[in-house]
C-alpha positions in Angstrom: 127.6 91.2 151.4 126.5 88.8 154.2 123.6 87.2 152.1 126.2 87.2 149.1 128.2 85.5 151.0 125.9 83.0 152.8 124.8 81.9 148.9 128.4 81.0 147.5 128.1 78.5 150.6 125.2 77.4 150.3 123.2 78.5 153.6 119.7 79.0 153.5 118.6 81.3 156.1 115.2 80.3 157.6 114.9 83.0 160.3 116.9 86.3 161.3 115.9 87.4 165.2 116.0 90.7 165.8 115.6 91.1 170.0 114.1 94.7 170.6 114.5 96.5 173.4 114.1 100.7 173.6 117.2 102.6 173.7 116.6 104.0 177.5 116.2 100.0 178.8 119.8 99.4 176.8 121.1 102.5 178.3 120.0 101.5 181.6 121.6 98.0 181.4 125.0 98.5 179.8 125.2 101.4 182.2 125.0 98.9 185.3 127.5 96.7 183.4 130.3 95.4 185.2 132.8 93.0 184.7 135.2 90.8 187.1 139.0 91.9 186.9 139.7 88.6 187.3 137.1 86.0 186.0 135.5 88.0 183.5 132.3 87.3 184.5 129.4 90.6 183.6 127.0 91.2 186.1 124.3 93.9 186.0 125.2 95.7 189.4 124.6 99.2 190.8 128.3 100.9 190.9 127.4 103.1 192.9 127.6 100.9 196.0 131.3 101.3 196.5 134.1 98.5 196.3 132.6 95.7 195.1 133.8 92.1 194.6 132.7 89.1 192.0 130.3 86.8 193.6 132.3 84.0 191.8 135.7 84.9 192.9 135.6 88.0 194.7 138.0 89.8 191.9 137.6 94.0 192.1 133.9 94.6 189.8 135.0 97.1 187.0 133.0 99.3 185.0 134.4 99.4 181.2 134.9 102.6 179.6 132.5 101.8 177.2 129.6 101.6 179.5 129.7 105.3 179.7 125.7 106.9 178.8 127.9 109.3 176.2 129.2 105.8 174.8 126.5 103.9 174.9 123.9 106.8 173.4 127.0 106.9 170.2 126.6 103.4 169.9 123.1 103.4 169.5 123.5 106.1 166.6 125.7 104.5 165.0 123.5 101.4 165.3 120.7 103.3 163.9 122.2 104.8 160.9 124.7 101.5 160.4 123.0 98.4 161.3 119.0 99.2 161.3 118.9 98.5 157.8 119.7 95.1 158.0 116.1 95.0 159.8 114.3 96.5 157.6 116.2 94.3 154.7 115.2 90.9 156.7 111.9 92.2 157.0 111.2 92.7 153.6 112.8 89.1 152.5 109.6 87.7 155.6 112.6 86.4 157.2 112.7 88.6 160.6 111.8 87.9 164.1 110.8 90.2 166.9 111.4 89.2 170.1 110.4 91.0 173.1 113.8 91.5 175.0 112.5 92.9 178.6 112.8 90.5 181.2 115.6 88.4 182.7 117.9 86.2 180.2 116.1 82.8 181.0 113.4 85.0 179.7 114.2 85.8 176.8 116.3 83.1 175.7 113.2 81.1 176.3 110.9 83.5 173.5 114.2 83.4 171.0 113.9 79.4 171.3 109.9 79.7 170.7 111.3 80.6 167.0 113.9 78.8 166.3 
C-alpha cells in the first residue's frame, strides 16, 4: 500500500534504513524509559533509584505502562509477524539499509547520515 501510494505521487524511494538492534538491547532500553511528567522529555534512567526528577525541569520521572518487559516482548512479536516483512520486501527491491543501532544516538544518527 505504502509503495502504491508513494507512485500515485510520484516519490522515488532511493533508500529505506532499517536500524537493527537485538530484541534483549530494545528490551533493555525501553525498559529504562522514562519520561518527564512535565516537559516530556525521555531519558534512559534506572527506576529503580527512587523519586527521581527531570534534569531539565525537575518534573516527577515516570515510567509509561508500555515500558513494561511483558509489553515490550508483545511488541516485538507483533513486530515480527507485522512489520518484518516490509524488510525483507525492501531488501529484495536493493533498496534496504542496515545500520548498526548500538551505541549512543550521536552514534547512530551519525552511521544513518553515512547513507543518506
Amino acid at each position: 500500500m505504502f509503495s502504491n501510494m508513494l507512485d500515485q505521487l510520484g516519490i522515488k524511494l532511493d533508500k529505506v534504513i532499517n536500524i537493527v538492534v537485538d530484541n534483549n538491547e530494545v528490551i533493555e532500553r525501553l525498559s529504562k524509559r522514562m519520561t518527564c511528567s512535565v516537559c516530556k522529555h525521555v531519558f534512559s534512567i534506572d527506576s529503580n533509584k527512587g523519586n527521581l526528577k527531570c534534569p531539565k525541569c525537575n518534573g516527577d520521572l515516570v515510567k509509561r505502562k508500555d515500558d513494561s518487559v511483558e509489553v515490550i516482548k508483545h511488541r516485538l512479536e507483533v513486530y515480527e509477524k507485522e512489520s518484518r516483512p516490509l524488510v525483507d520486501f525492501y531488501a529484495g527491491k536493493g533498496l534496504l539499509v542496515n545500520v548498526n543501532g548500538y551505541g549512543d544516538q550521536k552514534e547512530i544518527n551519525e552511521r544513518v547520515m553515512e547513507f543518506l
